[in-house]
C-alpha positions as a Markdown table, in Angstrom:
| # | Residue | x | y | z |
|---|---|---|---|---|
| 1 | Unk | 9.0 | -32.3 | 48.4 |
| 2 | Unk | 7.1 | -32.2 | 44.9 |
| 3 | Unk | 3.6 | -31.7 | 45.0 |
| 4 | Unk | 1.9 | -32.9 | 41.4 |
| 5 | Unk | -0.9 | -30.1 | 40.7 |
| 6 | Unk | -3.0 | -30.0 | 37.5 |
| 7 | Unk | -3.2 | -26.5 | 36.7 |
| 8 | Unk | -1.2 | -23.5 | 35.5 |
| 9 | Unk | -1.3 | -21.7 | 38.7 |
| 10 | Unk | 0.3 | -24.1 | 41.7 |
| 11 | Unk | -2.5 | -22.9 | 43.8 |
| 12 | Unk | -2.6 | -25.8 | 45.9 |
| 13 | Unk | 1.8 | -25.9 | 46.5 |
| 14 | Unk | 0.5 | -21.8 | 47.4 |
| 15 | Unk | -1.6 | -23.2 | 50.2 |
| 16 | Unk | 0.4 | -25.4 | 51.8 |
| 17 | Unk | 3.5 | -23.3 | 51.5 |
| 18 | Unk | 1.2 | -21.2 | 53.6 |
| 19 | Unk | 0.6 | -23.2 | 56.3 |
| 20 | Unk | 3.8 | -25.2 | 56.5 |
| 21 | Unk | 5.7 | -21.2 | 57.1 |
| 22 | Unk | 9.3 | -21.8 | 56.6 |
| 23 | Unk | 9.0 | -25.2 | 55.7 |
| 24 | Unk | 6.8 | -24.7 | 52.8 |
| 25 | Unk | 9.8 | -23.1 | 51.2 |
| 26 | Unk | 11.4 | -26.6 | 49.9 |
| 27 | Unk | 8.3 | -27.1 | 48.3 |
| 28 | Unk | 8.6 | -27.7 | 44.4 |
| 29 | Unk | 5.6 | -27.9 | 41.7 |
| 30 | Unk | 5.3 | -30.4 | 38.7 |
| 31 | Unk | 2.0 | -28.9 | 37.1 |
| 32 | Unk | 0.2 | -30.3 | 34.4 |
| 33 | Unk | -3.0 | -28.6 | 32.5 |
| 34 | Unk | -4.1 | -29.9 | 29.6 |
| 35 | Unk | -7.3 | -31.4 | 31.0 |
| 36 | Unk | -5.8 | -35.0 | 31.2 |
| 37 | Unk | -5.0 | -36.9 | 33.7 |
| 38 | Unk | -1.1 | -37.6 | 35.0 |
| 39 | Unk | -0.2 | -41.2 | 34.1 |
| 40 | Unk | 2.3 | -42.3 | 36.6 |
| 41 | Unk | 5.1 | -42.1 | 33.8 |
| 42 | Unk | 4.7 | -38.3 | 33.6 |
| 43 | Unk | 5.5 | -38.1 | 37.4 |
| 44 | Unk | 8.8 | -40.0 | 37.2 |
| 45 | Unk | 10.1 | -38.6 | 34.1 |
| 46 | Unk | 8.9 | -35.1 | 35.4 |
| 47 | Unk | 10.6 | -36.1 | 38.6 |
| 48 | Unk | 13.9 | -37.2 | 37.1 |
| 49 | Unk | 14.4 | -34.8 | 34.5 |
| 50 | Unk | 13.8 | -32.3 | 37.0 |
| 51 | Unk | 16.8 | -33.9 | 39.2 |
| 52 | Unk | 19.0 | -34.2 | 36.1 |
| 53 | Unk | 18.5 | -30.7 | 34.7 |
| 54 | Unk | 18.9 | -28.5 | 38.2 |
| 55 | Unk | 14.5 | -28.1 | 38.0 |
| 56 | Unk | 14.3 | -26.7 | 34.2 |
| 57 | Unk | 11.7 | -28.9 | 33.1 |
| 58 | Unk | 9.2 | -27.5 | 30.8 |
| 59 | Unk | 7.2 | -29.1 | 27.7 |
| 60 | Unk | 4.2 | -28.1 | 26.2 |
| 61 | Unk | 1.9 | -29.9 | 28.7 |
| 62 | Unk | 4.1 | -30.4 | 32.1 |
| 63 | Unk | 5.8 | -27.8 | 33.6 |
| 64 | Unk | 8.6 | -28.2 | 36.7 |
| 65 | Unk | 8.5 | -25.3 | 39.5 |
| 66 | Unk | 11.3 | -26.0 | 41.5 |
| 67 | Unk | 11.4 | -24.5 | 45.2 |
| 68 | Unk | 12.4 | -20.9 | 46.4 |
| 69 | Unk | 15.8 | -20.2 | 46.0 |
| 70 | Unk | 16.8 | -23.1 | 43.6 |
C-alpha cells in the first residue's frame, strides 16, 4: 500500500502503521514537500519508478519510502 503524504516526515504513514499493528508494516511512503501540490503525474511516475528501481526513488522534491524490510 502507498500512502502519498506531503511532508518530509511520513507522519501520517507513522499513524496508521500504528493502528494497523502488523499490517501497517507493508506500508510504503511517496512524500512530497515543496509546498505544491501532487499532480496526479507525480503519483504514477513516483509509483512506477518506485516498482522499477526496487523503492529507490528520490529527486529533489519527491521522495519514495518503501516499507520495513524492503
Amino acid at each position: 500500500m502507498l500512502v502519498v503524504e506531503m511532508n518530509a516526515s511520513g507522519q501520517f504513514r507513522g499513524l496508521v502503521q500504528k493502528e494497523l499493528g502488523q499490517y501497517g508494516e507493508k506500508l510504503s511512503s511517496l512524500l512530497k514537500y515543496n509546498g505544491n501540490p501532487f499532480e496526479p503525474g507525480d503519483i504514477v511516475e513516483g509509483f512506477e519508478e518506485a516498482l522499477l528501481n526496487g523503492g529507490n526513488v528520490s529527486g529533489p522534491e519527491t521522495t519514495f519510502v518503501p516499507a520495513a524490510g524492503d
